[in-house]
C-alpha positions as CSV (number, residue, x, y, z in Angstrom):
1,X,-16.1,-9.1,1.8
2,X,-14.1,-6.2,0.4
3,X,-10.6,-5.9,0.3
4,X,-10.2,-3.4,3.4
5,X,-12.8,-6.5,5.6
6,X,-9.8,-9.0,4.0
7,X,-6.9,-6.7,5.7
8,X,-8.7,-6.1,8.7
9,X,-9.3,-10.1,8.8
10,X,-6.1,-10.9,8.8
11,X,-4.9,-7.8,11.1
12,X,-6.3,-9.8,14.2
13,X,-3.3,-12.3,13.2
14,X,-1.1,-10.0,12.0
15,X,1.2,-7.2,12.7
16,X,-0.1,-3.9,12.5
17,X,1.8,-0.7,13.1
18,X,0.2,2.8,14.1
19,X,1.8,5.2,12.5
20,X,1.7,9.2,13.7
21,X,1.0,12.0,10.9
22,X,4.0,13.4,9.2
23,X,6.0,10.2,10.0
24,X,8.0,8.7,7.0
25,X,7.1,5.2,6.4
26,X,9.7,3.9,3.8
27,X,12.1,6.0,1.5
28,X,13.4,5.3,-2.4
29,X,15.9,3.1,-3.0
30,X,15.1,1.4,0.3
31,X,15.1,-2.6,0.3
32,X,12.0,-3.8,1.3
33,X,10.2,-7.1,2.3
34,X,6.7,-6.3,3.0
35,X,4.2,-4.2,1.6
36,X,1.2,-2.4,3.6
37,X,-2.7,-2.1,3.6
38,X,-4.4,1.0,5.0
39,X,-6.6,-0.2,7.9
40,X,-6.7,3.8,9.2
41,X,-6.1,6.7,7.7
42,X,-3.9,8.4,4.7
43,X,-1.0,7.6,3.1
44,X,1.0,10.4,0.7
45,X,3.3,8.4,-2.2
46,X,5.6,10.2,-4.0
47,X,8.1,10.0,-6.1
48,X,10.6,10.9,-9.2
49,X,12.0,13.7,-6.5
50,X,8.4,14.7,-5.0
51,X,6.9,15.6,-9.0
52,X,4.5,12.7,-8.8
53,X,2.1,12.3,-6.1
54,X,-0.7,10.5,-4.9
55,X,-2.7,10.1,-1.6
56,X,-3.7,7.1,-0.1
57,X,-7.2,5.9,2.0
58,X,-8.4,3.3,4.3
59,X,-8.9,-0.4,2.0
60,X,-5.7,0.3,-0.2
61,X,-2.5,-0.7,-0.2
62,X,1.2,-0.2,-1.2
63,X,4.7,-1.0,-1.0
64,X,3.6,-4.3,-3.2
65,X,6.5,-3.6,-5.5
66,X,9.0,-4.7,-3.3
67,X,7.5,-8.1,-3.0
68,X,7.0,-8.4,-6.6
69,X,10.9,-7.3,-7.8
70,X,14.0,-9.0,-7.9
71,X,15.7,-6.8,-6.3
72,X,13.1,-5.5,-3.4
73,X,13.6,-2.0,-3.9
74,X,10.9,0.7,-2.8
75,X,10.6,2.8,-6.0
76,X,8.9,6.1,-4.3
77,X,8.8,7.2,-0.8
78,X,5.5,6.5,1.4
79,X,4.3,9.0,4.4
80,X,2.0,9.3,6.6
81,X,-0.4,12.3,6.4
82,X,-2.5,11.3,9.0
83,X,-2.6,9.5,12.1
84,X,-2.7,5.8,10.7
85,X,-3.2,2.2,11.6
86,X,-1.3,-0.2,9.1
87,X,-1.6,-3.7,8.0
88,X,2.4,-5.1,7.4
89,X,2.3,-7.9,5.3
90,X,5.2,-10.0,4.4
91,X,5.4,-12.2,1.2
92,X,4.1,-15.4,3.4
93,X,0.8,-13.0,4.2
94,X,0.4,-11.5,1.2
95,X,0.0,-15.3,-0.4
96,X,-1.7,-16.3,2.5
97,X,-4.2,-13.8,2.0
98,X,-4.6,-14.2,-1.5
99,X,-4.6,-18.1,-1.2
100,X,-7.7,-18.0,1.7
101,X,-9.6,-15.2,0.1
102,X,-8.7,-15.1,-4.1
103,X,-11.1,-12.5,-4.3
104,X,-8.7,-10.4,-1.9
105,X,-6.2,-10.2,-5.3
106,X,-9.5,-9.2,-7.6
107,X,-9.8,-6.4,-5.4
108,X,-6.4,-5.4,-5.2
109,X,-5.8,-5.5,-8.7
110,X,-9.0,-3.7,-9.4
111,X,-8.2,-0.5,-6.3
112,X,-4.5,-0.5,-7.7
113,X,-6.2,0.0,-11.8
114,X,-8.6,2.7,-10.4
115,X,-5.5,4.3,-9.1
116,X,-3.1,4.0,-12.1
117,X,-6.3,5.3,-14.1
118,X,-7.1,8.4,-11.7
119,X,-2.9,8.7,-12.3
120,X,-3.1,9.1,-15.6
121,X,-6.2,11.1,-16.1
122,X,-4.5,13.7,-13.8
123,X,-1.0,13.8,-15.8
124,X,-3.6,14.7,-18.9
125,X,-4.5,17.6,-17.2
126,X,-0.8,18.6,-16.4
């Protein structure tokens, strides 16, 4: 089982949104209390005032941070860039998921290092 199975497991008991291209799904500085999974779609993240940037698929997630922080702040701003389906996970979830499937945080961790890498590899090239 891979970490998008995992989100769509736990979809069936949980609350997923659909969420229509262009739509803005949270903005900086915004408190939040869950983070998302991409069951659908693509997701664009940006931030420092749009100069960073990175786009989203189906099996990865985001908005993690403000689980993770003291203060629960989104750090970036998160939109939709095409029609998606989205797995809302709370803090409860998240460790519920991670408690009934451990390998679910192996995968995260390992999708959100690919990322950081593929980040960094491009600000090389900048």
């Amino acid at each position: 089982m891979n970490a998008l199975d995992t989100m769509r497991a736990l979809a069936s008991k949980g609350e997923v949104l659909q969420i229509p291209a262009g739509q803005l799904i949270f903005s900086s500085g915004e408190t939040g209390d869950c983070m998302f999974g991409v069951l659908e779609g693509s997701v664009e993240l940006s931030w420092n005032e749009e100069t960073g940037h990175e786009i989203i698929q189906a099996g990865d997630v985001f908005g993690a941070g403000a689980l993770v922080t003291p203060e629960h702040r989104r750090y970036g701003n998160a939109k939709a860039i095409s029609d998606c389906q989205l797995l809302m996970m709370n803090r409860e979830k998240f460790l519920f998921a991670v408690q009934e499937s451990p390998m679910f945080a192996i995968e995260l961790l390992g999708s959100i290092d690919q990322r950081l890498r593929q980040l960094k590899d491009c600000t090389k090239v900048s």
